[in-house]
ZADO-1210 file (C-alpha; in nm, 4 decimals, padded with zeros to 6 digits):
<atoms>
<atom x="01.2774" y="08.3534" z="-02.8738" code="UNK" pos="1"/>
<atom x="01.3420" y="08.2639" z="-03.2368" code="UNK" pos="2"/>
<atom x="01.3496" y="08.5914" z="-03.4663" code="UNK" pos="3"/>
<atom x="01.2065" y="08.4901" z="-03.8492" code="UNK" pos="4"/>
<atom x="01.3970" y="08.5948" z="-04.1380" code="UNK" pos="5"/>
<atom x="01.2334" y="08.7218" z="-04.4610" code="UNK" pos="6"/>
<atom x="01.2669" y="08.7676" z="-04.8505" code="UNK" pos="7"/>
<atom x="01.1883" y="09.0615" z="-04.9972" code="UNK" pos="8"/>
<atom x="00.8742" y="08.9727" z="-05.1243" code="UNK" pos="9"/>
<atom x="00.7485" y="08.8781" z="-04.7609" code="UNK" pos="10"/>
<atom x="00.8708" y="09.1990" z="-04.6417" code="UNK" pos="11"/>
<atom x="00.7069" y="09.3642" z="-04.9254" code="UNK" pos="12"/>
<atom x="00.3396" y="09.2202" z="-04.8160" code="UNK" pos="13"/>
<atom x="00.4121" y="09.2802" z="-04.4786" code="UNK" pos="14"/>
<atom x="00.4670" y="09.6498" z="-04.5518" code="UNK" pos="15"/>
<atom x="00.2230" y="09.6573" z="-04.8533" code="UNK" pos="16"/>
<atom x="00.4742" y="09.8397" z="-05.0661" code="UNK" pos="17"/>
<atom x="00.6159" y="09.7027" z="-05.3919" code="UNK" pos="18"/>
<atom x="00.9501" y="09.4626" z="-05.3343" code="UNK" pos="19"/>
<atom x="01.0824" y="09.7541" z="-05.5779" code="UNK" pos="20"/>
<atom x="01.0207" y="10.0184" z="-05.3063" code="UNK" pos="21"/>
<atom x="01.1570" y="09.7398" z="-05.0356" code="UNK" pos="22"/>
<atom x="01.5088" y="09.7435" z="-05.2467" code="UNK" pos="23"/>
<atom x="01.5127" y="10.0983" z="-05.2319" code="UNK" pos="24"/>
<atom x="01.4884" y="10.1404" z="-04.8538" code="UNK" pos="25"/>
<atom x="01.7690" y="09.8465" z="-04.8419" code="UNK" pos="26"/>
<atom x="01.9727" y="10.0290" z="-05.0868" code="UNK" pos="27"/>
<atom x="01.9135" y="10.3913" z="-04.8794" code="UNK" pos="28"/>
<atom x="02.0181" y="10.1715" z="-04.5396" code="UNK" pos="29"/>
<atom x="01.6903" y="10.2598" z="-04.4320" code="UNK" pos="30"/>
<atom x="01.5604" y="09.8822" z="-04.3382" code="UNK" pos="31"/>
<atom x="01.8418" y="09.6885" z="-04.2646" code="UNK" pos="32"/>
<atom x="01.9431" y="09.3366" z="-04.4164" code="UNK" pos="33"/>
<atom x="02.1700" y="09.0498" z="-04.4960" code="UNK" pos="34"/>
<atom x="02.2973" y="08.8404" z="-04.7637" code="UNK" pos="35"/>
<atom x="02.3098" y="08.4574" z="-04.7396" code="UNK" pos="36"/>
<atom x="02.4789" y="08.3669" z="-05.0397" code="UNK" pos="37"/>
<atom x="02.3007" y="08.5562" z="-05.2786" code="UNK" pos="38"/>
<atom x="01.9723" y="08.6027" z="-05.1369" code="UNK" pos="39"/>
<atom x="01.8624" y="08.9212" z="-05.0124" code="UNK" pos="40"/>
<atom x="01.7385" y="08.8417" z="-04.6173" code="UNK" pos="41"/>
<atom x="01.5795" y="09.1043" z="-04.3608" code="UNK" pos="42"/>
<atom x="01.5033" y="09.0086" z="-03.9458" code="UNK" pos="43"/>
<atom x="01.1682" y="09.0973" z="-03.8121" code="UNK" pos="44"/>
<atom x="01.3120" y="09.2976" z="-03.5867" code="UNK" pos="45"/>
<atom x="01.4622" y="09.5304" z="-03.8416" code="UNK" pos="46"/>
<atom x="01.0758" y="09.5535" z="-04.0180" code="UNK" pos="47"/>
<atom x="00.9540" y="09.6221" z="-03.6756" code="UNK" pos="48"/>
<atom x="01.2371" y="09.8817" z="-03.5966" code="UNK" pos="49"/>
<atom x="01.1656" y="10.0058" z="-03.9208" code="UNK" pos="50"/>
<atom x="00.8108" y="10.0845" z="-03.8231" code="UNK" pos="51"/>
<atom x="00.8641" y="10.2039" z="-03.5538" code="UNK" pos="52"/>
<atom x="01.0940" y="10.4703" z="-03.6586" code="UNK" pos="53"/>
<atom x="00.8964" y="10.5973" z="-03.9336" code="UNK" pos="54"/>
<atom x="00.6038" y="10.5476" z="-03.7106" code="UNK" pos="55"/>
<atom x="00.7626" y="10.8284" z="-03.4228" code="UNK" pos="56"/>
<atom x="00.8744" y="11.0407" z="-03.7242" code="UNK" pos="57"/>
<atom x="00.4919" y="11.0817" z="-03.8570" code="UNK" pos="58"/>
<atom x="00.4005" y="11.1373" z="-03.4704" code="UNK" pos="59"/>
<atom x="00.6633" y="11.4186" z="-03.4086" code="UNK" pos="60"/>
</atoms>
């Protein structure tokens, strides 16, 4: 199973928030990421832990 890795802007589309608000939950360690060089990169699976986690938060 191959996991994709995103920019910022793809995570921002995915999420439909502003890449803005995408840096902020980076910078708060809320959605977790990776340099390569310099570029900013995030896994799918830490978009789809990500929504999951704030998806069980709204639930509780």
């Amino acid at each position: 199973m191959t996991t994709a890795v995103l920019t910022v802007d793809q995570v921002a589309v995915r999420l439909g928030i502003s890449r803005w608000k995408v840096h902020d939950l980076i910078r708060s360690r809320e959605l977790a990421s990776f340099k390569i060089g310099r570029c900013r990169r995030v896994s799918e699976a830490a978009v789809n832990a990500f929504v999951s986690l704030r998806t069980e938060q709204e639930a509780a």
